[in-house]
C-alpha angles and dihedrals in degrees: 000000000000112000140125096282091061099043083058099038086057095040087061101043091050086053100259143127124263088213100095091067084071090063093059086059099053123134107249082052114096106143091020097059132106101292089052095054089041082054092056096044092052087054102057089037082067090060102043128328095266122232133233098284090043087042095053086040098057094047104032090053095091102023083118114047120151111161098212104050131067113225107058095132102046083048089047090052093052087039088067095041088059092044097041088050104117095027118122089245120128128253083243099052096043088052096049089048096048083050087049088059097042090054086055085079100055105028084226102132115224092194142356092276090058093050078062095048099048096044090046082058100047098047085098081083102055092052115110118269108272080059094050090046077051097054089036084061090044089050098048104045081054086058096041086118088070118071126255092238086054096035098058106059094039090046094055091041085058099049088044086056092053098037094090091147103046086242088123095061089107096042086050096052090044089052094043099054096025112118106199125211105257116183119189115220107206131192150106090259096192085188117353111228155182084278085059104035089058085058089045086047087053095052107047080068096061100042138046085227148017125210103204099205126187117219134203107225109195085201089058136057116265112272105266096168117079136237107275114230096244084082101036092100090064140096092271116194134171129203153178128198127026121001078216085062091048101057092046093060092056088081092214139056119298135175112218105223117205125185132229126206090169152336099283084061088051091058089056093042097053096055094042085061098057087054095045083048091061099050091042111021090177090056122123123205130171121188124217131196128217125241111269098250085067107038093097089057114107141157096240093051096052089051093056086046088040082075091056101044095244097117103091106082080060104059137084119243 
């Protein structure tokens, strides 16, 4: 039985680090994590149990995934030289590992072990519709940095290039007339902190996606703190004016999301809303409160604590 347990179990016993299983749980992953790589692996166990070189290949093909580069897998194959370097594997089979990865980007076999590989990848696409609607969900929280103007017409012209078979038809079609759930998260965020990031973590539940937007407050000192890397992998947008003006420019639905930490912000809120009614009669808007370890959180007070070097433990990474 292929699990997590057995990819380690192997890893050691080849001489390698389990570490690069961590790689396959990190936060910006939502379709290339473990399961998908288990996934893989069960499928080429069902041909013939793979060897080492079919066996690195296979987990070392997404260590590196960052949605937004392009060049994870030329960075994943010289990841596993570095980490194969004192192996006892040979010059030959390393070689042929790292070119096994490489293939991964281009779906263009080099031997028959990466034809393996590379089918074994791909049979994602060859799963029944309510598993390709999955994998479409997966895909597109992985992409949530690009908009969903931008988003739509690329990620039907990639599914048209791999539907060779015309199996995709039906994914193509969801894709095409599915109108996701898109909340915008508003603020000054200056900065933007742990307070903020529980009500980012609320209401990604509720929503397929979450526009992070920076507003400039005229009430409130220009943001001076940067965007912590934990939400890099977001939607990010900046803007000036009317938050009315800048739902409109989206193009498409949007739920403005606005975070509580008590009552006294409800209150603001509240009248904020009746004004933002008037200009725009159609907007929705939900509120969402923190978690009380976190109401009493906010950016001016880490900026007062910011001159006595007591800001830190507040903060996101």
């Amino acid at each position: 039985m292929i699990d997590k347990k057995y990819i380690l179990e192997r890893l050691q016993k080849l001489g390698l680090s389990d570490s690069v299983l961590n790689r396959y749980e990190e936060h910006q992953r939502f379709y290339h994590t473990t399961s998908h790589l288990i996934d893989l692996l069960d499928q080429l166990s069902q041909i013939s149990d793979p060897d080492d070189e079919l066996f690195l290949a296979a987990v070392f093909h997404d260590a590196v995934y960052d949605p937004q580069a392009g060049d994870n897998e030329e960075r994943s194959a010289n990841l596993f030289l570095q980490e194969a370097k004192d192996t006892k594997l040979t010059k030959e089979q390393k070689n042929s590992i790292h070119q096994m990865i490489l293939d991964t980007k281009t779906h263009k076999s080099s031997n028959s072990k990466s034809q393996l590989l590379i089918k074994a990848d791909l049979n994602i696409l060859e799963q029944p519709l309510d598993k390709l609607i999955e994998y479409e969900h997966q895909i597109f929280k992985e992409y949530q940095f690009v908009d969903y103007k931008t988003y739509l017409p690329k990620r039907i012209e990639v599914l048209q290039s791999l539907n060779t078979k015309g199996n995709l038809n039906a994914l193509i079609d969801y894709v095409k007339y599915r109108k996701p759930l898109i909340g915008l998260f508003c603020g000054s965020f200056n900065p933007f902190h742990k307070g903020h990031y529980n009500v980012l973590q609320k209401a990604e539940r509720i929503f397929d996606k979450v526009i992070i937007s920076f507003g400039k407050n005229p009430d409130k000192k220009d943001r001076t703190w940067d965007v912590p890397k934990s939400i890099k992998n977001r939607q990010l947008t900046e803007y000036n004016g009317l938050l009315t003006d800048h739902v409109e420019s989206y193009g498409y639905d949007v739920v403005v999301i606005r975070g509580l930490r008590n009552s006294t912000d409800f209150q603001y809120e509240q009248n904020q809303y009746r004004y933002i009614q008037e200009l725009m009669p159609q907007i929705k808007i939900i509120n969402i409160f923190c978690d009380k370890e976190f109401e009493h959180i906010s950016s001016s007070g880490i900026r007062t604590l910011e001159k006595y070097n007591k800001h830190q433990s507040y903060l996101l990474d």
